[in-house]
C-alpha positions as CSV (number, residue, x, y, z in Angstrom):
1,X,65.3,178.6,144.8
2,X,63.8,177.1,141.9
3,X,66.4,178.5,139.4
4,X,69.0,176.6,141.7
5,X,67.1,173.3,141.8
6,X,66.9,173.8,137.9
7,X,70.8,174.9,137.7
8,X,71.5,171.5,139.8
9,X,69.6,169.4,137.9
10,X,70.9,170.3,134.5
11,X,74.6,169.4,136.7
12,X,72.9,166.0,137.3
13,X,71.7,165.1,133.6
14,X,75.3,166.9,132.0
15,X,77.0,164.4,134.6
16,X,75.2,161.5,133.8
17,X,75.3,161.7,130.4
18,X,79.0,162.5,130.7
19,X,79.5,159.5,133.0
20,X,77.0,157.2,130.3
21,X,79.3,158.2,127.4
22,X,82.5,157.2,129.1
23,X,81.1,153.6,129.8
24,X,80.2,153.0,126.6
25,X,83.6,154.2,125.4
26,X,85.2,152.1,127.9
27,X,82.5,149.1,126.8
28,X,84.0,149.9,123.3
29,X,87.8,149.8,124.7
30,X,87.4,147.0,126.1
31,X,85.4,145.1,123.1
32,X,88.0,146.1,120.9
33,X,91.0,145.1,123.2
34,X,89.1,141.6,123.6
35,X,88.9,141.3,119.7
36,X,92.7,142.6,119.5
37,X,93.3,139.5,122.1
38,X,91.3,137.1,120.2
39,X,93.4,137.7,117.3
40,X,96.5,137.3,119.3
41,X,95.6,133.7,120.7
42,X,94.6,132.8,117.5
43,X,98.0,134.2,115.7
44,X,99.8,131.8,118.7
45,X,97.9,129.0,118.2
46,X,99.2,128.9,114.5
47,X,102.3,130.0,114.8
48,X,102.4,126.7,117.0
49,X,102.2,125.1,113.4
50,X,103.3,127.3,110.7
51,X,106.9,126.4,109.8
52,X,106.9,123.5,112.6
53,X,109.7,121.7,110.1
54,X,112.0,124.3,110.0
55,X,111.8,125.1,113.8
56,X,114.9,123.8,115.7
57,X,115.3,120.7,117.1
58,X,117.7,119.5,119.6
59,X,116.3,116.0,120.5
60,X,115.7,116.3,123.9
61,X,113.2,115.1,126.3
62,X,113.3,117.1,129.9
63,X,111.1,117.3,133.3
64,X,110.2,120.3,135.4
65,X,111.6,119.7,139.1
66,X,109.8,121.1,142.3
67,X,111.2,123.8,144.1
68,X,112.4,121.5,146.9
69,X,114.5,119.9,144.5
70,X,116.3,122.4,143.1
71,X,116.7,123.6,146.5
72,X,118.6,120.4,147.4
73,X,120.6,120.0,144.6
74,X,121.6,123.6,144.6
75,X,120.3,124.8,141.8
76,X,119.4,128.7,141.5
77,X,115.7,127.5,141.0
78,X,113.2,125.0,139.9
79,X,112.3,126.5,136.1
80,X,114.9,124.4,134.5
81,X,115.0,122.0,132.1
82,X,115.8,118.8,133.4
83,X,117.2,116.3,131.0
84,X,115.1,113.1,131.2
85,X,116.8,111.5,127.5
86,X,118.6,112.3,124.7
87,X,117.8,110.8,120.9
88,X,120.0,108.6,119.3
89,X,122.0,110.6,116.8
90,X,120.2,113.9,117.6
91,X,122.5,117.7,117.9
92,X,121.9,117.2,121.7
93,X,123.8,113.8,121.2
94,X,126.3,115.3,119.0
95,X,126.8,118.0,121.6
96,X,127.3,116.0,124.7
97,X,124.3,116.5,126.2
98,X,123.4,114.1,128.7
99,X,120.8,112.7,131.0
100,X,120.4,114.5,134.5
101,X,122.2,117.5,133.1
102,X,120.1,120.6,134.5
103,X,119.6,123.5,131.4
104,X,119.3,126.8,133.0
105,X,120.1,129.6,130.1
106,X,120.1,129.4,126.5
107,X,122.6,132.0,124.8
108,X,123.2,133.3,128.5
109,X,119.2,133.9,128.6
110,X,117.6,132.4,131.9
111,X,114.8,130.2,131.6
112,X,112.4,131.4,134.3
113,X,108.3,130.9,135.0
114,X,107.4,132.8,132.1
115,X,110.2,131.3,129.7
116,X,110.9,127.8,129.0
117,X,113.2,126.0,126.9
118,X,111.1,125.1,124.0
119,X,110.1,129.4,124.9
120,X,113.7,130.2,124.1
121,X,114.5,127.7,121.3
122,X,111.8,128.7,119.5
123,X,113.2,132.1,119.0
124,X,116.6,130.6,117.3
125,X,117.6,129.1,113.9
126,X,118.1,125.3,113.0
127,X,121.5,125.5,111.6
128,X,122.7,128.1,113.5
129,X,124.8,127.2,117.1
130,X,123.5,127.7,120.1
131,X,125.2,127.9,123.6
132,X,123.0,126.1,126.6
133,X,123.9,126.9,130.1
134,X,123.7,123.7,132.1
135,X,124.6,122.2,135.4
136,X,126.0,118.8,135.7
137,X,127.0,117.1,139.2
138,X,127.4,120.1,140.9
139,X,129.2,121.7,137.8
140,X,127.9,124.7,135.0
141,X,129.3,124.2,132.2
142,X,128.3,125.9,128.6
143,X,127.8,123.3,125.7
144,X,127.7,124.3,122.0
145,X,125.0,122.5,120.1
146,X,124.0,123.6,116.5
147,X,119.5,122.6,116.4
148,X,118.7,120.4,113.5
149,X,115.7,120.7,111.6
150,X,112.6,118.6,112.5
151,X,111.9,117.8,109.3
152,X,115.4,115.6,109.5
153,X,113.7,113.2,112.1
154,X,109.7,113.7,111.7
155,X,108.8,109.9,111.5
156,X,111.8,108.5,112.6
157,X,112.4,109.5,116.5
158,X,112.2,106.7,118.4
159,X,112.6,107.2,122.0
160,X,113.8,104.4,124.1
161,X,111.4,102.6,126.5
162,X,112.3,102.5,130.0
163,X,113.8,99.2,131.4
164,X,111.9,97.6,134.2
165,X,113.8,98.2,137.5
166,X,111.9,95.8,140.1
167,X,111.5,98.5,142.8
168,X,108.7,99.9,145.2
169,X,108.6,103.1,147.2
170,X,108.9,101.9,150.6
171,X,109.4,105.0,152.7
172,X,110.0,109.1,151.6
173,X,113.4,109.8,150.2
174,X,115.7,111.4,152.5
175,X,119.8,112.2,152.4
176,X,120.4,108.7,152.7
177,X,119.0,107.8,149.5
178,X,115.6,106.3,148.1
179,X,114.3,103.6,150.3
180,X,113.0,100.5,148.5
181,X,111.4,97.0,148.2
182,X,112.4,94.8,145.6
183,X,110.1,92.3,143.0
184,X,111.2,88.8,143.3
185,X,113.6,88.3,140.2
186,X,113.7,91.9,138.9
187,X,116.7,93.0,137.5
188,X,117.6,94.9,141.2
189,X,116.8,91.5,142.8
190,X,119.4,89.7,140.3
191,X,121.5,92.6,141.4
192,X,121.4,92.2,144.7
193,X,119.2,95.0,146.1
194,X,117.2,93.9,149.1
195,X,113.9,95.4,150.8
196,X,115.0,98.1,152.9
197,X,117.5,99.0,151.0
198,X,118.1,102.5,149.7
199,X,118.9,103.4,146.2
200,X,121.9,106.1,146.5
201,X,123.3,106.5,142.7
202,X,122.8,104.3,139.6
203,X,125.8,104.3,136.8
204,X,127.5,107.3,139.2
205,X,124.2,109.6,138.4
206,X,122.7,110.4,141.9
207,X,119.2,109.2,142.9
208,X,118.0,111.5,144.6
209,X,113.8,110.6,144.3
210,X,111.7,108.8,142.3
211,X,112.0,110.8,139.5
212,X,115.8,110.0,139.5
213,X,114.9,106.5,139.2
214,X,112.3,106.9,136.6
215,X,115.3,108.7,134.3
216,X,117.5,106.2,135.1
217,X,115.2,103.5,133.8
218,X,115.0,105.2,130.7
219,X,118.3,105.5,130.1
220,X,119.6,101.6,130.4
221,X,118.9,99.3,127.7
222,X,119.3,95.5,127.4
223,X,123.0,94.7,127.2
224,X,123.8,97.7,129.6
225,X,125.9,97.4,132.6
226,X,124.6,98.5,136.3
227,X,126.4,99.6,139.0
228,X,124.0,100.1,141.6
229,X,125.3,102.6,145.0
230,X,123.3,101.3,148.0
231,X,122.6,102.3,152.1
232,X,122.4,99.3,154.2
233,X,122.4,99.2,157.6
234,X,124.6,102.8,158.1
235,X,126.9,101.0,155.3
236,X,127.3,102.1,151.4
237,X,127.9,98.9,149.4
238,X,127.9,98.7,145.2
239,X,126.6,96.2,143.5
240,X,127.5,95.4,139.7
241,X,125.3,94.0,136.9
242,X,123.7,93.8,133.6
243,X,120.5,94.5,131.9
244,X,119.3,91.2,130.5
245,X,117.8,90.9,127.1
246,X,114.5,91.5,128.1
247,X,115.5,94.9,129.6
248,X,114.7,94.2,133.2
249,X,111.2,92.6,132.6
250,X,109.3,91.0,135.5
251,X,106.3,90.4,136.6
252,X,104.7,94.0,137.3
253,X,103.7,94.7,141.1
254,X,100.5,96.3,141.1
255,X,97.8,95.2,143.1
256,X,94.9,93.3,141.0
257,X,92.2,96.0,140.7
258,X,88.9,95.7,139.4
259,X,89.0,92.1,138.5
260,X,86.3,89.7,138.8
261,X,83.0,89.5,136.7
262,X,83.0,92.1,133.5
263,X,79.8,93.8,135.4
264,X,82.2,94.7,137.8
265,X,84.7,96.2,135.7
266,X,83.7,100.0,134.6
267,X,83.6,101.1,131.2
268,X,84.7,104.5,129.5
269,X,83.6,103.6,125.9
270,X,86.7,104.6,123.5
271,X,88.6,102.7,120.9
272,X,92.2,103.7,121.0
273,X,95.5,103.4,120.1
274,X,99.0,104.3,120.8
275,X,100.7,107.0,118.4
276,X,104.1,106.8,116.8
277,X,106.6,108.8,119.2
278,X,107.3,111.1,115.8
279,X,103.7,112.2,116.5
280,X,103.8,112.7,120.0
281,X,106.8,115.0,119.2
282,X,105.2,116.9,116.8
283,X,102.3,117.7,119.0
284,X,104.6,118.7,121.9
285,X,103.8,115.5,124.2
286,X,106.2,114.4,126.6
287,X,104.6,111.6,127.8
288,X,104.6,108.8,125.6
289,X,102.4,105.9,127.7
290,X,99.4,107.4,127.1
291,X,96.1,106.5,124.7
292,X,94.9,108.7,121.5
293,X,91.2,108.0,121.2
294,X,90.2,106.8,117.6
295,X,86.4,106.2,118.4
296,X,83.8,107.6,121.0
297,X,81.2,104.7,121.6
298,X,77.4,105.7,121.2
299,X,75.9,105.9,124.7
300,X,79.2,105.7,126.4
301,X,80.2,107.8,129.3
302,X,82.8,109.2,127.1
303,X,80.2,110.6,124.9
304,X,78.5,112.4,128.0
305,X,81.3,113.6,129.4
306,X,82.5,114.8,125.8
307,X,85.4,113.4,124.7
308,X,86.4,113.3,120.9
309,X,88.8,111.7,118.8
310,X,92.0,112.4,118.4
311,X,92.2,113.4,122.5
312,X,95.4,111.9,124.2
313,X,94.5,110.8,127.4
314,X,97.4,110.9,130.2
315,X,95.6,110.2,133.7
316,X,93.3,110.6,135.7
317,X,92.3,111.9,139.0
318,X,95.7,113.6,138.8
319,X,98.1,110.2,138.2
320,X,99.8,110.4,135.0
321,X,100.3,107.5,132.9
322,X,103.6,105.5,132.9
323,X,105.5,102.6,131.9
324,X,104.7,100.6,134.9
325,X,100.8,102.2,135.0
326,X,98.9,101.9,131.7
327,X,96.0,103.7,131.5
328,X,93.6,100.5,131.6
329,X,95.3,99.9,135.3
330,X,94.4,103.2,136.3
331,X,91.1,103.1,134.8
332,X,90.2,99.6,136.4
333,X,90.9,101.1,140.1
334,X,87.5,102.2,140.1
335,X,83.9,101.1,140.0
336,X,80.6,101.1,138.0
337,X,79.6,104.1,139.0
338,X,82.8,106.3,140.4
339,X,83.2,109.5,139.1
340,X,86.6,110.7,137.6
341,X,88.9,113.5,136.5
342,X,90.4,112.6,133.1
343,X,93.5,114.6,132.2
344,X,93.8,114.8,128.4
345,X,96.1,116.5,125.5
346,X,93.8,118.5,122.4
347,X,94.6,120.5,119.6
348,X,98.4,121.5,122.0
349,X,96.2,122.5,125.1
350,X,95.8,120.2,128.4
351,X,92.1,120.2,130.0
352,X,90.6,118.3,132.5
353,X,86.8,116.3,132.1
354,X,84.5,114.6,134.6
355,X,83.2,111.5,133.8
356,X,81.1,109.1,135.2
357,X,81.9,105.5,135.0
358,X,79.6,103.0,133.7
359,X,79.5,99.1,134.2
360,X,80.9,97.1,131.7
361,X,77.4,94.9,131.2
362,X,76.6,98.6,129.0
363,X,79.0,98.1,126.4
364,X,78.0,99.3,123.1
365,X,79.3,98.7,119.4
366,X,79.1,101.5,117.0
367,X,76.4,100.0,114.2
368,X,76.5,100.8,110.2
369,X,76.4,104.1,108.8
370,X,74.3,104.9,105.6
371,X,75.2,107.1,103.2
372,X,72.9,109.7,104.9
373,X,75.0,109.3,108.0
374,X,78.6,109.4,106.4
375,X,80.6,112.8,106.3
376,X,82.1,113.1,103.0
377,X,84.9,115.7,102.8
378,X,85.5,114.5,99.2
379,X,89.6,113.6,99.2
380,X,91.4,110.7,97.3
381,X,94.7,109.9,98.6
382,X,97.6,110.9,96.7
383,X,100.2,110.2,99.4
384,X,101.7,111.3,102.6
385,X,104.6,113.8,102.9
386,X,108.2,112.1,104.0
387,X,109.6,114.7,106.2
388,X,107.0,116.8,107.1
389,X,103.3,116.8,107.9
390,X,100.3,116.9,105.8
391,X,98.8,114.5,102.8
392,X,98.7,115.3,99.5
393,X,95.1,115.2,97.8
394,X,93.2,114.6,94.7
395,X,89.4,116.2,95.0
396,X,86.4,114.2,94.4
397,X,83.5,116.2,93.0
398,X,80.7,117.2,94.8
399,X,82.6,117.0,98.2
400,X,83.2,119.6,100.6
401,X,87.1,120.0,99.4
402,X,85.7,120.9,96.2
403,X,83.1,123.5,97.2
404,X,86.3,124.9,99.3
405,X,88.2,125.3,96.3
406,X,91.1,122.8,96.7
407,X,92.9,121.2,93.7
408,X,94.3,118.1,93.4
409,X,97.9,118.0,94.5
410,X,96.8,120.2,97.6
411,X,98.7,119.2,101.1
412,X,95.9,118.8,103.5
413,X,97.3,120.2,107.0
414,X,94.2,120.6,108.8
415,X,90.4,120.0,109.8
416,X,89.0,122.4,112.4
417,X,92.4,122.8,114.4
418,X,93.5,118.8,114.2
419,X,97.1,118.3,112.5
420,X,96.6,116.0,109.9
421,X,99.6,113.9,110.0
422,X,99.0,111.1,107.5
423,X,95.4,109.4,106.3
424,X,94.2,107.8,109.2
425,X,94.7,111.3,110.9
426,X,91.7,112.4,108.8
427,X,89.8,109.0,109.2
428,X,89.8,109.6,113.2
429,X,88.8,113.6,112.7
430,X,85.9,113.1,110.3
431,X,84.5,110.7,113.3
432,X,83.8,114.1,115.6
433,X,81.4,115.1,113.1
434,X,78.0,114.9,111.4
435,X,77.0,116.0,107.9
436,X,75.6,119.5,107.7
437,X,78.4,120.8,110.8
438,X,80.6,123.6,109.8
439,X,84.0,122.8,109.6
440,X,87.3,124.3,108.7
441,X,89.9,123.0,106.3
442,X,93.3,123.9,106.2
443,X,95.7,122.9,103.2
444,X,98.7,124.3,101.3
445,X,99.0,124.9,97.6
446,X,102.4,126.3,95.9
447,X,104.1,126.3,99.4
448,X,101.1,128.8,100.6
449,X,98.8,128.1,103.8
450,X,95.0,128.7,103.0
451,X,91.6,128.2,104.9
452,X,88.0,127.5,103.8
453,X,85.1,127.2,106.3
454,X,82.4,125.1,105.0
455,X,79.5,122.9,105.9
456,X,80.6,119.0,105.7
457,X,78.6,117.1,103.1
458,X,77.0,113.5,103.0
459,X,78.3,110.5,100.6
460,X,74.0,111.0,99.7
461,X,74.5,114.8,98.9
462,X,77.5,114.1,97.7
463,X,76.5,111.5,95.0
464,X,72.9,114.2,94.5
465,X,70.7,111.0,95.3
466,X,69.5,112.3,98.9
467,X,67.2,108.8,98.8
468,X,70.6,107.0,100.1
469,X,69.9,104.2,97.4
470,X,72.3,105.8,94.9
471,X,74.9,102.9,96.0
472,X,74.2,98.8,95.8
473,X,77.1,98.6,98.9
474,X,74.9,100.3,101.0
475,X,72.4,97.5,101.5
476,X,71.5,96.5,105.3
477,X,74.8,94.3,106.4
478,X,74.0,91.2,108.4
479,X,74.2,91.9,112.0
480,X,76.6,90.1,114.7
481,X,73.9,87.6,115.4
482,X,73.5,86.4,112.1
483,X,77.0,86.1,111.2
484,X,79.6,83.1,111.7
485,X,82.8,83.4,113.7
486,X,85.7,81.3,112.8
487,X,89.0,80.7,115.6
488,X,92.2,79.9,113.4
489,X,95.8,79.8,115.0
490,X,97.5,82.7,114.4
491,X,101.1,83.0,112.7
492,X,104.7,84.2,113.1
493,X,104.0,87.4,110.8
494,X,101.0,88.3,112.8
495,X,103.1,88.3,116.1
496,X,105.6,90.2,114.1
497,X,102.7,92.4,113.6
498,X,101.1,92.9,117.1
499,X,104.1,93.7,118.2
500,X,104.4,96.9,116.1
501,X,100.8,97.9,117.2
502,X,101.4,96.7,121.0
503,X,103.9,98.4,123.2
504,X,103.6,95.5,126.3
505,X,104.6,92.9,123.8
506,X,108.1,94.3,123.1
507,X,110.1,92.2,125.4
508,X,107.4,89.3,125.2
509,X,107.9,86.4,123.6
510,X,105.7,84.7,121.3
511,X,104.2,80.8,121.5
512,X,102.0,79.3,118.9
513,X,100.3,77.8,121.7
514,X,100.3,78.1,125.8
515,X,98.6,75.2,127.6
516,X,97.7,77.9,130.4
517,X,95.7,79.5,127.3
518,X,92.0,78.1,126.5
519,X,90.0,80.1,123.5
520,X,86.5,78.7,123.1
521,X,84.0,79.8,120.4
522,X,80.6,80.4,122.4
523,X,76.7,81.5,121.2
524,X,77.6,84.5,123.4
525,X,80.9,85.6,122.0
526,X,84.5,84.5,123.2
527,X,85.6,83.1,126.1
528,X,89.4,83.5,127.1
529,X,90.3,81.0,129.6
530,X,93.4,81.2,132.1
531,X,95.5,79.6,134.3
532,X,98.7,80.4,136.4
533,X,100.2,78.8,139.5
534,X,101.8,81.8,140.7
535,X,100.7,85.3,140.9
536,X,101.4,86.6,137.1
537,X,100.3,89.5,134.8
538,X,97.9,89.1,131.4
539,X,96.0,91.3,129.3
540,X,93.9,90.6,126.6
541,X,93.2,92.3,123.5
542,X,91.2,92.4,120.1
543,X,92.6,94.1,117.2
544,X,90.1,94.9,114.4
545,X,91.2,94.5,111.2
546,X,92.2,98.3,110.6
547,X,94.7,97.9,113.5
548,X,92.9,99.4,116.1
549,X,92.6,98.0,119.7
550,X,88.8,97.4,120.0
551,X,88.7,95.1,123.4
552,X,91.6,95.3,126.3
553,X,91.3,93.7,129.6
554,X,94.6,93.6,132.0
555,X,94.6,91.3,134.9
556,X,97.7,92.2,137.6
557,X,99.0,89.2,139.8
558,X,96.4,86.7,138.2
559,X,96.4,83.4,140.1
560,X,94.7,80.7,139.9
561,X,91.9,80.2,137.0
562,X,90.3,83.4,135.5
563,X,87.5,84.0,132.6
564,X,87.0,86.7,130.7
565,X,84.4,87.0,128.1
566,X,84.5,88.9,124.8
567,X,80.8,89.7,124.0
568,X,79.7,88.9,120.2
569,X,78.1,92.5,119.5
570,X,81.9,93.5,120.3
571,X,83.3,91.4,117.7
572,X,84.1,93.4,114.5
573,X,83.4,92.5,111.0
574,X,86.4,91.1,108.9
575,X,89.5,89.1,110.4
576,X,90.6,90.7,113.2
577,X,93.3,89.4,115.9
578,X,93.1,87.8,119.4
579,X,96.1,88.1,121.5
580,X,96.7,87.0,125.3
581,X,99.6,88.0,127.3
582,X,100.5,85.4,130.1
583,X,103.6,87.0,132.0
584,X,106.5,87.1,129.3
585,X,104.9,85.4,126.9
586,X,101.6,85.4,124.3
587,X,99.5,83.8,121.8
588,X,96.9,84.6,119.6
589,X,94.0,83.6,117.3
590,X,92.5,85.0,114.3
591,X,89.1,85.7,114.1
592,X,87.5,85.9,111.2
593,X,83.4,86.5,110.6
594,X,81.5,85.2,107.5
């Protein structure tokens, strides 16, 4: 008896330490398949980069379609490329390639859920022809089209903003068409188009929802004719048009949200501004409405919620950005308080942050940085690459470019993961960070890719005076309270200027003056006082003097008198620009401290 309780428990330990030895092989597996992954993701993420100007380029912009959609239309499914808009002298131009076409193979290879078109391109050679499988009204047809290079159009895409139609969704789309109302001297109301009606084909494409309509918009131009297929009252009628020089601008038809007192108003706390569309394209965005985030505010929601620079914000709560919905519109649907989803665009991946709103009586300004303070990754400018990315450097000593080994003449392409496009890329990186952080810099020397991984210095270290009193420019700078502002009129060239840096000033015209416009210089700050009879759109905005967009404040379907006031801790140093929009047209003011 005992010999077989011994016997059984020498089974027990042999089979335990048998059944310990296989987990921590399998422990080891999986550690090692992990790492193997690791490496994988990584390789992916730079292939996303590596060679990005030699990858083909067809000049293309397309949609995904639901399911439902490509049921209707009879497509074989719903992971097609939709064609949205073609660029202006691109191959896809060259090839015949037009809006509403549906792509569905590429060298008689499906796109499908796991392979998309930019999937399948990638795998091809610019130069080299390529046949795309695509369905047009009801027709496949296979279209040869030989992929440029992107290098050929980086910095000069420019994608055509959508005209301004005038409609409303006013019912759900159906067989009959797209039921609509109409804005009171829109381009549809010039046309014709009358509430109820629906929208059945515009220019012989068929609308068949509002995503039709959207790519229809994009696709007429000031100039253009319209011929506009309708349902009324069980009868089909076309109407016959053109798109005026504005491009169909109206008033907009949102309802006024969050207007009022500026407590009322929430506040996210970035500065922004709107990217170049050959920047969008290299980072693979398709949207181009929405904001790239060049400053996080100190005590701003966005800094809890942790946002950085360089994110590109496209909605929130789930509503993407568009021409007819700015991102301040969205924004100003909510209150003080109200917690939201923001949808964002960083380093090539799409993730989603909460956020909760604060009042707008919480503003903050960012305040002077000593040299203590300042991350110095010790570059000059040399100058920035025509037709491709990157900048080219010269190394100042005792920066952290210098203890990474670069040379002058490098081409910067990277810090920690963000695409550094041209200088003020680098400007709006160096912002996430704080001297002593580890950071990784990416540049190219003799047409070879290299990393270093070092610790960001200080201007202080930098200069090996850690006292910060190394430099005479450093000396405390006045603060808002004790310097002067002075209002001037602005000029032609400046509104020649804005209207580079603002997108909702493109089909605005510009007035020296507007009586409906009052500016008055106050102890508090800057008061912007207006007036309209009628229900009519205005925004207002502060440009600091590097071009960025430090104030915005939009007001939909003003009427009446309304106040808004610019507080003087938001007022930058140097002479920065005030302009106000008032329906189609604007004004603006320089403002320049002493």
């Amino acid at each position: 008896m005992r010999r077989t309780l011994l016997f059984s428990l020498l089974i027990m330990l042999a089979g335990h330490t048998f059944a310990q030895t296989h987990l921590e092989e399998a422990a080891e597996a999986l550690e090692e398949q992990m790492e193997r992954l690791g490496e994988q993701l990584e390789a992916a993420f730079e292939a996303r980069w590596v060679g990005w100007e030699e990858r083909p380029w067809l000049g293309l912009r397309t949609e995904s379609v639901t399911a439902e959609k490509a049921s209707r239309k009879g497509w074989p499914h719903r992971y097609g490329a939709y064609v949205a808009q073609v660029l202006a002298g691109s191959p896809a131009e060259q090839a015949g390639i037009e809006p509403f076409d549906y792509i569905i193979a590429v060298d008689g290879e499906p796109l499908d859920r796991f392979h998309d078109l930019k999937d399948l391109m990638a795998t091809k050679k610019a130069g080299q022809p390529v046949t795309l499988t695509l369905i047009r009204n009801g027709t496949t047809l296979e279209v040869r089209v030989r992929p440029g290079y992107r290098s050929d159009f980086f910095r000069k895409t420019s994608w055509r903003r959508p005209t301004i139609l005038g409609l409303m969704a006013s019912g759900a789309p159906d067989a009959r068409g797209v039921p609509v109302k109409v804005v009171p001297g829109s381009l549809m109301d010039r046309l014709g188009v009358r509430d109820g009606d629906r929208i059945r084909a515009i220019n012989g494409r068929e609308i068949t929802d509002w995503q039709d309509l959207r790519i229809a918009a994009l696709n007429l131009a000031p100039g253009d004719e319209v011929v506009v297929t309708i349902a009324r009252n069980d009868t089909t009628r076309t109407l016959h048009g053109t798109v005026g020089k504005k491009g169909g601008a109206t008033r907009q038809w949102c309802e006024p949200q969050g207007q009022g007192q500026s407590g009322q108003r929430p506040w996210l706390g970035v500065e922004y501004t709107h990217p170049a569309d050959w920047k969008l394209e290299y980072w693979h965005i398709d949207n181009p409405h929405g904001i790239l985030v060049t400053r996080i505010l100190p005590g701003s929601p966005a800094e809890r919620a942790g946002l950085k620079t360089m994110d590109y914000l496209v909605g929130i709560n789930g509503e993407e950005v568009s021409e007819e919905t700015s991102f301040t519109r969205l924004l100003l649907r909510h209150q003080p308080g109200d917690r939201i989803e923001l949808a964002l665009m960083r380093k090539g991946a799409r993730l989603t942050l909460p956020v909760a709103l604060a009042s707008a009586n919480e503003r903050t300004t960012p305040g002077p940085l000593d040299d203590c303070q300042r991350p110095f990754l010790g570059l000059q400018r040399s100058d920035d690459l025509e037709g491709r990315p990157g900048i080219r450097v010269d190394i100042v000593p005792g920066g952290t470019a210098e203890r990474a080994e670069m040379q002058d003449g490098d081409i910067l392409l990277a810090v920690d993961g963000y695409p550094i496009l041209e200088w003020s890329d680098l400007t709006i990186v160096l912002r996430n960070f704080q001297p002593g952080q580890m950071v990784e810099v990416e540049y190219a020397r003799n047409g070879q890719r290299q990393k270093r991984r070092g610790a960001l210095t200080s201007r202080a270290e930098a200069k090996n005076c850690p006292d910060c009193n190394c430099d005479q420019a450093t000396t405390a700078a006045l603060s808002n309270e004790q310097l002067s502002f002075r209002l001037s009129d602005g000029t032609s060239e400046d509104a020649k200027r804005v209207k580079g840096l603002l997108g909702r000033l493109a089909t605005a015209d510009y007035a020296a003056a507007l009586p409906e416009v009052e500016v008055i210089h106050q102890a508090d700050g800057i008061l912007v006082r207006l007036y309209s009879p009628s229900p009519t759109d205005a925004a207002i905005w502060l440009i600091a003097p590097d071009g960025r967009v430090r104030y915005e404040f939009e007001m939909a379907s003003l009427e009446g008198v309304n106040e808004d006031l610019i507080k003087r801790e938001l007022l930058p140093h140097g002479t920065s620009t005030l302009v106000v929009l008032l329906g189609d047209r604007f004004t603006l003011k320089r403002l320049k401290s002493d």
